[in-house]
Structure formats: structure tokens, C-alpha cells
C-alpha positions as YAML, in Angstrom:
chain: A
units: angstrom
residues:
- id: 1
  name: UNK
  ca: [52.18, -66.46, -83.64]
- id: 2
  name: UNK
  ca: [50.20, -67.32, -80.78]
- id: 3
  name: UNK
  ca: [49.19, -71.03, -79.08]
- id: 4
  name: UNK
  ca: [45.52, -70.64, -79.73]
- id: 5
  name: UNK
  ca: [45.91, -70.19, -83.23]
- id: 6
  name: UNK
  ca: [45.92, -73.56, -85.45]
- id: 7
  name: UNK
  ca: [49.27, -73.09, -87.14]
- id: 8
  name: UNK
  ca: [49.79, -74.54, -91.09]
- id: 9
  name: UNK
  ca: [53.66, -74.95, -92.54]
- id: 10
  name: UNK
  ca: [54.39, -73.93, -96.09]
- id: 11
  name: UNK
  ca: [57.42, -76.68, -96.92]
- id: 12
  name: UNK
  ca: [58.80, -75.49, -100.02]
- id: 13
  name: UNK
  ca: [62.29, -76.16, -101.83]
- id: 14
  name: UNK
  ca: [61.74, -73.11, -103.56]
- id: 15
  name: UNK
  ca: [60.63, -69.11, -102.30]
- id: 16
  name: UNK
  ca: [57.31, -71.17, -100.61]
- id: 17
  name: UNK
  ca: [54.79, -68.58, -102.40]
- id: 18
  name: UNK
  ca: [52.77, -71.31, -104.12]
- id: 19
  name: UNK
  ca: [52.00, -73.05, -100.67]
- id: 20
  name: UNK
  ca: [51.56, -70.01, -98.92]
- id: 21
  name: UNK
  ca: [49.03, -68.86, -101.25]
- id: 22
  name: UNK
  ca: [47.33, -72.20, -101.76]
- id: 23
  name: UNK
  ca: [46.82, -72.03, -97.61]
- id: 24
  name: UNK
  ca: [45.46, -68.10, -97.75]
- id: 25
  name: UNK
  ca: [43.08, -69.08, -100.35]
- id: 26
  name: UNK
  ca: [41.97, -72.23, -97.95]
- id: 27
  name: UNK
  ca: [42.32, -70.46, -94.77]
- id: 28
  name: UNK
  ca: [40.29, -67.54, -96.08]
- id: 29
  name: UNK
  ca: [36.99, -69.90, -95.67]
- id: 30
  name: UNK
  ca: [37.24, -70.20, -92.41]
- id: 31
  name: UNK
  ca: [36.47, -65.85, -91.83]
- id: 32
  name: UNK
  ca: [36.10, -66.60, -88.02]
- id: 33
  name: UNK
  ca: [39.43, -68.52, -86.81]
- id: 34
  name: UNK
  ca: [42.56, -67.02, -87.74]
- id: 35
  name: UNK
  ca: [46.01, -69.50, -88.89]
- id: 36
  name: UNK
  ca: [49.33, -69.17, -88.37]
- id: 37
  name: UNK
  ca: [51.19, -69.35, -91.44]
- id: 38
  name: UNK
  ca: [55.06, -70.65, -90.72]
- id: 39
  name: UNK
  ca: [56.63, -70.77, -94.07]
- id: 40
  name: UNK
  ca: [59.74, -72.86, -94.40]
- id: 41
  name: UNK
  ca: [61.75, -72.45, -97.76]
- id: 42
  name: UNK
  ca: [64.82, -74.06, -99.88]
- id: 43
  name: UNK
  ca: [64.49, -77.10, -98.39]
- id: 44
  name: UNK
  ca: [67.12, -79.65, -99.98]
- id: 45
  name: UNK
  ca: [67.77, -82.45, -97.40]
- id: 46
  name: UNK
  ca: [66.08, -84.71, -95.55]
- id: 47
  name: UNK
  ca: [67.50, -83.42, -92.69]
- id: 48
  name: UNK
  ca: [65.56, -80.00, -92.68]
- id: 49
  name: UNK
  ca: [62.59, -82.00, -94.09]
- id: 50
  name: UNK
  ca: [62.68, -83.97, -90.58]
- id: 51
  name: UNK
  ca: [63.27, -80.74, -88.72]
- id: 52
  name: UNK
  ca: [60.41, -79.01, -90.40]
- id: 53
  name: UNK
  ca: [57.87, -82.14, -89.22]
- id: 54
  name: UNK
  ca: [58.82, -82.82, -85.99]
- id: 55
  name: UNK
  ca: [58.12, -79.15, -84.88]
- id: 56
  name: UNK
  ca: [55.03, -79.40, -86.90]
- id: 57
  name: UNK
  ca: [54.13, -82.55, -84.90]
- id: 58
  name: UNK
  ca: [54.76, -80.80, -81.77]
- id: 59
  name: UNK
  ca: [52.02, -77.63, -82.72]
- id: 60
  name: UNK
  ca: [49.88, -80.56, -84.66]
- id: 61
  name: UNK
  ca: [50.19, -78.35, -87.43]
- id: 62
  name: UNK
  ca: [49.01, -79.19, -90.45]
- id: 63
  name: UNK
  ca: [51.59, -79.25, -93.35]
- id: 64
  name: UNK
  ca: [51.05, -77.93, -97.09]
- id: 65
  name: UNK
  ca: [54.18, -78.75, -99.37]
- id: 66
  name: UNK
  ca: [55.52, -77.81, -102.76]
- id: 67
  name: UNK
  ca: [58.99, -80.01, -103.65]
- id: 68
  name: UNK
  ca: [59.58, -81.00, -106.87]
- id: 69
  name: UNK
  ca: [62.55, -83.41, -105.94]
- id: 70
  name: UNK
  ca: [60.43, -86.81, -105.70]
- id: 71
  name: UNK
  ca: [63.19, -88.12, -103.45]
- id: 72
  name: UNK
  ca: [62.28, -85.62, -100.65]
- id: 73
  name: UNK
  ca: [58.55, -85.62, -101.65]
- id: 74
  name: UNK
  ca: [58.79, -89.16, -100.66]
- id: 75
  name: UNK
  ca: [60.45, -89.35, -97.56]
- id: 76
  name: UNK
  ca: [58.65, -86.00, -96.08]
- id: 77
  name: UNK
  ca: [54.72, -88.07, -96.97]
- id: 78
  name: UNK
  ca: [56.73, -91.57, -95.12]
- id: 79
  name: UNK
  ca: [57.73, -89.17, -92.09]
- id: 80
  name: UNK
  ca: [54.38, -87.64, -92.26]
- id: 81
  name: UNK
  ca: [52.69, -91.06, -91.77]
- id: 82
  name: UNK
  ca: [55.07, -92.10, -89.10]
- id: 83
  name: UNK
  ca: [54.63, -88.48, -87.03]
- id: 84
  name: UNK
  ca: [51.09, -88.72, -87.91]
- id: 85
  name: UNK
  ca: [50.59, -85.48, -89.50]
- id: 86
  name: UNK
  ca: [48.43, -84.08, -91.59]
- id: 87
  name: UNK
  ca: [49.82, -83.12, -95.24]
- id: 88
  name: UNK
  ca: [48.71, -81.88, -98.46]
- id: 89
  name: UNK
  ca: [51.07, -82.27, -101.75]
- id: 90
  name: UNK
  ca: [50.75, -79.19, -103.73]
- id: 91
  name: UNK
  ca: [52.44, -80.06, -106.97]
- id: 92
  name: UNK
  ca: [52.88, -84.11, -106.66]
- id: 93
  name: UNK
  ca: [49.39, -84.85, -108.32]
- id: 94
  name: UNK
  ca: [49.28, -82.59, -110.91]
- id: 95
  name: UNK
  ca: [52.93, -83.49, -112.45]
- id: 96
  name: UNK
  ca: [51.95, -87.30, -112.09]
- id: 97
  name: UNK
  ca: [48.50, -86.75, -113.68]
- id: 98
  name: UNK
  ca: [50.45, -84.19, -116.69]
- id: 99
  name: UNK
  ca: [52.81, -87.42, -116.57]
- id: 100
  name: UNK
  ca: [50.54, -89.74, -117.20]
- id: 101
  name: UNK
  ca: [48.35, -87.83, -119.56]
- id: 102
  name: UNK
  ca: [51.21, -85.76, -121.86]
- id: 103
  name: UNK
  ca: [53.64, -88.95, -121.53]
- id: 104
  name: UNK
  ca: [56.51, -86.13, -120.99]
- id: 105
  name: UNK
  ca: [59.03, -85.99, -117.70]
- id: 106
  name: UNK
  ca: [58.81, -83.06, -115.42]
- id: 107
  name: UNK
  ca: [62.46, -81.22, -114.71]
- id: 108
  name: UNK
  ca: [61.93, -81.83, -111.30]
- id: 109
  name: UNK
  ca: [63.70, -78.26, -110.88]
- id: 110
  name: UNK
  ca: [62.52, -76.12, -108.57]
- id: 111
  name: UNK
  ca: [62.24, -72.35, -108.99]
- id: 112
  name: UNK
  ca: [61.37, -72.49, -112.71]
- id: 113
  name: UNK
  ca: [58.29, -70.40, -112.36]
- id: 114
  name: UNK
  ca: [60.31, -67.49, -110.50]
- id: 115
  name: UNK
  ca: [62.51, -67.80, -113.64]
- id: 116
  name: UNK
  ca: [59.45, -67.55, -116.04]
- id: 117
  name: UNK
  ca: [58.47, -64.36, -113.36]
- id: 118
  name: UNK
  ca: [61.62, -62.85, -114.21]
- id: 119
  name: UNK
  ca: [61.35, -63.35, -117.65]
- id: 120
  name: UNK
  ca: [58.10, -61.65, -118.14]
- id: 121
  name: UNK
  ca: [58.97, -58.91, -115.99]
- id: 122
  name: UNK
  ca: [62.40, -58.33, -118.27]
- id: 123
  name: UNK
  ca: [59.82, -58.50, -121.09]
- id: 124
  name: UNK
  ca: [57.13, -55.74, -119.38]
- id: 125
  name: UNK
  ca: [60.46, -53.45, -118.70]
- id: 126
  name: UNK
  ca: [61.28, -53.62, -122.71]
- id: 127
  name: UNK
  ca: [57.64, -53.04, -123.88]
- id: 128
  name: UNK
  ca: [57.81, -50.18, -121.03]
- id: 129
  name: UNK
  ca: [61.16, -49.02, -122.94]
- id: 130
  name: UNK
  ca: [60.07, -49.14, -126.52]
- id: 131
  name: UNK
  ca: [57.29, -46.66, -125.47]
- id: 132
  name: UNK
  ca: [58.92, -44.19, -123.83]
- id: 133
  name: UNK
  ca: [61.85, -44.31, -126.50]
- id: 134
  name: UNK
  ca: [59.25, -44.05, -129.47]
- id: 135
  name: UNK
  ca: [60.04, -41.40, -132.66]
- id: 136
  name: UNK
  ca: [63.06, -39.98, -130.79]
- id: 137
  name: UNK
  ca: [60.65, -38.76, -127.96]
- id: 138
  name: UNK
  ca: [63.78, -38.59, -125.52]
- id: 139
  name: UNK
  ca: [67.03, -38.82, -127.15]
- id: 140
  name: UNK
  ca: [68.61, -39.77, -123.74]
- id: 141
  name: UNK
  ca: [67.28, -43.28, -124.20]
- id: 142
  name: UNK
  ca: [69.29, -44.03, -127.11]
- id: 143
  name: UNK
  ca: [72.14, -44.30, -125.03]
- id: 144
  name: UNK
  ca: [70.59, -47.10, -122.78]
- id: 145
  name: UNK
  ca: [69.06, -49.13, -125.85]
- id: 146
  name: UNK
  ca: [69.99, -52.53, -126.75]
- id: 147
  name: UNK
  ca: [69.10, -51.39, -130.52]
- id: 148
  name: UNK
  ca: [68.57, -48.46, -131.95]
- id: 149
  name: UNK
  ca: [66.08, -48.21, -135.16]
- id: 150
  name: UNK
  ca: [66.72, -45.62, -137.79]
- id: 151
  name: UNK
  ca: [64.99, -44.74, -140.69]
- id: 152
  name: UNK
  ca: [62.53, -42.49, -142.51]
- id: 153
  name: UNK
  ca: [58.42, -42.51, -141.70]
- id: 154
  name: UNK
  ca: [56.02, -45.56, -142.34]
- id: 155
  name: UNK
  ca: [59.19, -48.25, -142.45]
- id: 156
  name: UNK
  ca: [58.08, -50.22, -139.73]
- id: 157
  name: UNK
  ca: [60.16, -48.74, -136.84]
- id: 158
  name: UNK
  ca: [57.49, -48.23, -134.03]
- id: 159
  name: UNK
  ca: [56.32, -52.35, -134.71]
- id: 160
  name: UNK
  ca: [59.25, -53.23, -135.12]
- id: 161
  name: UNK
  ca: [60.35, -51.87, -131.40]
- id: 162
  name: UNK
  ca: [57.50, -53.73, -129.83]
- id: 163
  name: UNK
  ca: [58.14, -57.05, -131.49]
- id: 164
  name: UNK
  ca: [62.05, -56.68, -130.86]
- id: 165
  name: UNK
  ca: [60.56, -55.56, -126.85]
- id: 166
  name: UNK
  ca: [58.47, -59.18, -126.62]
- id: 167
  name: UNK
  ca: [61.84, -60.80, -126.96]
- id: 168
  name: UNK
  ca: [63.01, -58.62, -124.23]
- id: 169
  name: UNK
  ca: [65.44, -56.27, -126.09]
- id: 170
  name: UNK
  ca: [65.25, -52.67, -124.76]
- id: 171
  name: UNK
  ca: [64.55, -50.70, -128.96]
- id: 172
  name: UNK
  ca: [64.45, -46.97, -129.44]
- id: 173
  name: UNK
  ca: [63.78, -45.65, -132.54]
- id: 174
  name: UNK
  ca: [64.46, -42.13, -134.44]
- id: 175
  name: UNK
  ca: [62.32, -40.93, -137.63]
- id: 176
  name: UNK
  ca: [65.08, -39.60, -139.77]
- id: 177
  name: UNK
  ca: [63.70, -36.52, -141.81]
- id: 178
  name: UNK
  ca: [65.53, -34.12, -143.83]
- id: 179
  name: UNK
  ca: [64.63, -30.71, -141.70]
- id: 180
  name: UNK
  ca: [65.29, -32.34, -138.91]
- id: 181
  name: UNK
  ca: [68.92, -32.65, -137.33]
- id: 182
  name: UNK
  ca: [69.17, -36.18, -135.82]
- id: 183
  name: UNK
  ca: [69.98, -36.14, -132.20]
- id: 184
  name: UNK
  ca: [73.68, -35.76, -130.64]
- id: 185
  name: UNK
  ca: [73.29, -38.87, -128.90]
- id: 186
  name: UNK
  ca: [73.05, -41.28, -132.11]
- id: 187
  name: UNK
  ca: [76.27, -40.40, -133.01]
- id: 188
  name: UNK
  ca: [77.35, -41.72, -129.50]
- id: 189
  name: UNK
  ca: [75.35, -44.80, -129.98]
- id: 190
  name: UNK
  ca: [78.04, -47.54, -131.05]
- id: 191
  name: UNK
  ca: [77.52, -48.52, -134.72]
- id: 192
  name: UNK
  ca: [77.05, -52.18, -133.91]
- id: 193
  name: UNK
  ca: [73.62, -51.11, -131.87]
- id: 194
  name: UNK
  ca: [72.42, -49.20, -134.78]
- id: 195
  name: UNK
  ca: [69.87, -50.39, -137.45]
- id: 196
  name: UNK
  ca: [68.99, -48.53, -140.47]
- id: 197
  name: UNK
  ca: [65.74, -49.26, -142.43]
- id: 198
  name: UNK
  ca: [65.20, -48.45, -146.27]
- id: 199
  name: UNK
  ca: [62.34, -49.37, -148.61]
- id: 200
  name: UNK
  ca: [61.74, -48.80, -152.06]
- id: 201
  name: UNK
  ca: [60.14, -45.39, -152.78]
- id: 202
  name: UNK
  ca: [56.98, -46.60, -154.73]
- id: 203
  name: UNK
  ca: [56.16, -49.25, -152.29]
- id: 204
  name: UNK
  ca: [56.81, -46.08, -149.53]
- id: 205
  name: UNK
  ca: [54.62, -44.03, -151.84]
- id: 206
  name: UNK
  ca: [51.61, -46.56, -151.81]
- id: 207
  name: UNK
  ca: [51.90, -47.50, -148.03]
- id: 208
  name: UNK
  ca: [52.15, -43.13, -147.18]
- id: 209
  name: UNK
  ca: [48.81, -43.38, -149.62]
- id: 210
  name: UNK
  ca: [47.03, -45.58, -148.17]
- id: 211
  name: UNK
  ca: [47.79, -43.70, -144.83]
- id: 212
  name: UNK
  ca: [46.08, -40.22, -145.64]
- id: 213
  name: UNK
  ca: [43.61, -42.15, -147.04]
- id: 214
  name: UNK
  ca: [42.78, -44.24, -143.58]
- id: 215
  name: UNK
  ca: [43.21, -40.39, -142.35]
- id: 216
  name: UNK
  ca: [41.23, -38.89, -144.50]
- id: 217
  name: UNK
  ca: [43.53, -36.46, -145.83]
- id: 218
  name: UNK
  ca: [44.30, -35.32, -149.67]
- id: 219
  name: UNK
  ca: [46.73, -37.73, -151.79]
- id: 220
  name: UNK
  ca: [47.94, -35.14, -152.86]
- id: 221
  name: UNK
  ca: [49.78, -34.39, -149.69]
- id: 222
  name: UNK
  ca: [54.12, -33.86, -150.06]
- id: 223
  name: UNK
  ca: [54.13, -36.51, -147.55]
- id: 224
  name: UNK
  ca: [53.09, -39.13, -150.18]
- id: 225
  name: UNK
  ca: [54.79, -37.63, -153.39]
- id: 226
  name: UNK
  ca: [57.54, -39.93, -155.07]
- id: 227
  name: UNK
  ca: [60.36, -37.34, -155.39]
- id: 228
  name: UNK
  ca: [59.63, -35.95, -151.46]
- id: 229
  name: UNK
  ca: [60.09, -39.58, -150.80]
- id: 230
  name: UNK
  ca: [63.64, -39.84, -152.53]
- id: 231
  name: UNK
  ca: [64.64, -36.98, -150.86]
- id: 232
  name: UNK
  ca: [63.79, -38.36, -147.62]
- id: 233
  name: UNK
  ca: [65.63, -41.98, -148.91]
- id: 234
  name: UNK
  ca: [68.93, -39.70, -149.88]
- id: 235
  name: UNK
  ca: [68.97, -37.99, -146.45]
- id: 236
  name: UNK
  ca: [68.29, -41.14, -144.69]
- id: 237
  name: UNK
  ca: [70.73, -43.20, -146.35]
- id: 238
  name: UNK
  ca: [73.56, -40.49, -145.39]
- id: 239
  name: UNK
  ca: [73.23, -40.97, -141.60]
- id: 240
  name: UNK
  ca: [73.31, -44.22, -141.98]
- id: 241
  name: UNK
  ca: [76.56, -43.98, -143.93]
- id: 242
  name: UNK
  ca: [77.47, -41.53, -141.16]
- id: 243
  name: UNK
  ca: [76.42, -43.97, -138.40]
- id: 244
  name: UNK
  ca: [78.04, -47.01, -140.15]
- id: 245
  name: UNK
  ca: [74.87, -48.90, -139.00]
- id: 246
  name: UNK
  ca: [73.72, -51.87, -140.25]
- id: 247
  name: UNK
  ca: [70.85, -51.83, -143.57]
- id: 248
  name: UNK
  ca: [67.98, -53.57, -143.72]
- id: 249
  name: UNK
  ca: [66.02, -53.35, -146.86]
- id: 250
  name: UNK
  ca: [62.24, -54.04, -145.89]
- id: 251
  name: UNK
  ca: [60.45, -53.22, -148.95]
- id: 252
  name: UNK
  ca: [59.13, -57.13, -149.28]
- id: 253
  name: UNK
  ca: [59.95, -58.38, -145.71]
- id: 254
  name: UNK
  ca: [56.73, -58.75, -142.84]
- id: 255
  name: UNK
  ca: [57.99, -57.37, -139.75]
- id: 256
  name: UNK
  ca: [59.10, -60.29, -138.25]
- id: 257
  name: UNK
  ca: [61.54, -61.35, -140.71]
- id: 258
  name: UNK
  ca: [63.14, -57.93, -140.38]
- id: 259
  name: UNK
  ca: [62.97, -58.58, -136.69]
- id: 260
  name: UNK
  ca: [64.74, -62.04, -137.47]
- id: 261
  name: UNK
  ca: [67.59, -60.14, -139.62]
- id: 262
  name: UNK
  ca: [67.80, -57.77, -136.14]
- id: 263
  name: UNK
  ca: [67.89, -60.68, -133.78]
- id: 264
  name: UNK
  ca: [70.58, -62.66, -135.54]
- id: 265
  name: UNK
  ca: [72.72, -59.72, -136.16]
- id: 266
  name: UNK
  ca: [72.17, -58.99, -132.03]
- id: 267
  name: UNK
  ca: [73.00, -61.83, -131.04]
- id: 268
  name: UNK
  ca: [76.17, -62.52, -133.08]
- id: 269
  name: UNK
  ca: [77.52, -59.35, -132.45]
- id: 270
  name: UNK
  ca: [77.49, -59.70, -128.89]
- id: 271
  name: UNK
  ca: [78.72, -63.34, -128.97]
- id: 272
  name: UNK
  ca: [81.83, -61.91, -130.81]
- id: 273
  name: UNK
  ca: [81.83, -59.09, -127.88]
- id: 274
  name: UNK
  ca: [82.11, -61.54, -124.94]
...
């Protein structure tokens, strides 16, 4: 900071991001003076409010503020007037005019949209998970999964990881097929973490149909064939056995009621775990 640069304070009883960002986007139309940006967060007192302004005073600064607390957001815009300062209110118009408008009471919290940052991050890391972890592409992951998806091809397992991933669970899933050995690491996996998915073999039969049709292949195909499909059903439903997972039929269920059936089952189990 230098003194021949105007200087602007960021009062914030949060991080200060908002107000910093709010100046850089004003500041940024000025392109031949440069500001000094003095960013002054977690304010909770009056006492660091009064701090904040006096020094501000002293550079006749101009002061940009987001504070939820109206008790502070009142005294700092009375100080303001009696220092004669400059100040803008970032937030206080917009939650009185919501007020007004929606009839509903702000939380007056502050921090809540670094919370809902860290929510959709946890939620981007999941999605991230669910696609690395897809059709037992790297066994390893099973091991780190909140859930683990089981069953044989075309029930649902690869949408069903996603929508489980947009509530922020980390899913992997494994395609259970006869000539294949399942990986080591399920049977590491605790059984609790494990979900097993069945469906009735006609209803498999007409969904594997309608797949080589949409791929142009022959209907023909083993991959479609009603006694292939038992086979598959038989094989399946011994690992699960094996795995003393969890079975969810989802012959009639749209993938988010299965996802519902997951969810509750989650969430109970590690309630009873805590």
C-alpha cells in the first residue's frame, strides 16, 4: 500500500470475498488509478467495527461492508455518519427488499454461502468419484466408497451412482458377470456399504432389447436371451449372499426410489454406527 493510492476497506463478518469482489469489479472502471484494497474480516463487535472506521477516517478511505448482524450494520452506518465516511452496504438492501417482497426473515448468519461453497464442492468431489469408480474400472476405489453398487448389466448401477453422487455420497459400482471373478477388494468392503441390485429377467430381457436395438445390433444377441439372463441373476444373487449385502429389487422402481431405499438404509446404518 502506498499514500498516493485511494485506499477502499472490505468490512466483513465473514471471509470478506463478497466486498472484495464487489470493489474489484468497481475499481476495475477506473483502468488509470490504481486502489488499495485493505480487507478486514470476522468482525463481531463494535469495538473492531470502531477500529476499522477510525483508521479508515484517517486514509479517507472509502468503506464497502458485508455484515449480516443488523445490530453492527447499524452502529458501523451511525459511526460512519459521525466520522463522515463514505460507505456502501453490500447485503443490507437486498435482504430488506427480499424482506419486504418474500415476507420471510433472513438468518442473519454469516458465512452461509461458504457453507453452500463447501457443499457443492463435497458434491463435485462425489460426481468426480462415481466416474472414476464406474463398472469396477479401479477396484481400489471400493475401499474408499461410501456405497458400493452390485449387480448384473442394465440394472441401473451407473445412474444410480450419479444420483446417489448429487447427494454427495462417494458410489462405486461393479457389473457382476458370471466369467468374471469379482474383485478381492469387495470382499473387504464391509457388508453394511454394499448394495445388491436384482430385476426380474423378462423386464431385464426387454430393457437388454431395446438396447441392441438403440445399438443397432441383432436381438438375437446372448446378451438379451432369457436363460443367459438367469444365469447371470443365479451368479449375481450368490455374491450377494456371499457379500451379505443389502437387496434391492428394481424391476418396477424409477431410479430415485431405489436411490431413496439406498439413502435411508445409509443413513440409518450409520446413525446406529455413531
Amino acid at each position: 500500500m502506498t499514500e498516493s493510492n485511494p485506499i477502499i476497506y472490505a468490512l466483513s463478518d465473514s471471509i470478506g470475498g463478497t466486498a472484495e469482489s464487489v470493489i474489484k469489479a468497481t475499481v476495475s472502471q477506473f483502468t488509470e488509478t490504481k486502489f488499495d484494497v485493505i480487507r478486514v474480516p470476522y468482525i463481531n463487535n463494535k469495538e473492531q467495527i470502531d477500529e476499522a472506521l477510525e483508521e479508515a477516517a484517517r486514509h479517507k478511505a472509502v468503506v464497502c461492508y458485508t455484515i449480516v448482524n443488523p445490530r453492527l450494520r447499524e452502529h458501523l452506518a451511525d459511526r460512519a455518519v459521525e466520522l463522515q465516511i463514505q460507505v456502501v452496504d453490500v447485503l443490507g438492501p437486498m435482504l430488506r427488499a427480499i424482506q419486504k417482497n418474500s415476507g420471510l426473515l433472513p438468518k442473519n448468519q454469516a458465512g452461509l454461502i461458504h457453507a453452500l461453497d463447501h457443499e457443492y464442492f463435497k458434491r463435485v468431489e462425489a460426481v468426480e468419484f462415481a466416474v472414476k469408480y464406474d463398472d469396477g474400472k479401479n477396484p481400489l476405489g471400493l475401499l474408499k466408497a461410501d456405497i458400493v453398487i452390485i449387480g448384473v448389466s442394465r440394472t441401473s448401477k451407473t445412474p444410480l451412482s450419479m444420483y446417489l453422487a448429487h447427494k454427495q455420497l462417494k458410489v462405486a459400482n461393479v457389473p457382476l458377470v458370471p466369467e468374471v471373478v469379482p474383485p478381492p477388494e469387495l470382499f473387504k468392503v464391509p457388508h453394511h456399504k454394499i448394495i445388491g441390485l436384482l430385476i426380474d429377467p423378462y423386464k431385464l430381457t426387454d430393457i437388454r432389447m431395446t438396447r441392441l436395438k438403440a445399438m443397432g445390433l441383432s436381438e438375437d444377441a446372448t446378451y438379451a436371451d432369457v436363460d443367459r439372463i438367469n444365469e447371470e441373476l443365479d451368479y449375481a444373487k450368490g455374491i450377494m449372499r456371499r457379500v451379505h449385502c443389502m437387496i434391492i429389487n428394481v424391476s418396477n422402481r424409477a431410479i430415485e426410489e431405489t436411490a431413496g431405499i439406498i439413502l435411508d438404509y445409509y443413513y440409518k446404518n450409520n446413525a446406529a454406527r455413531r
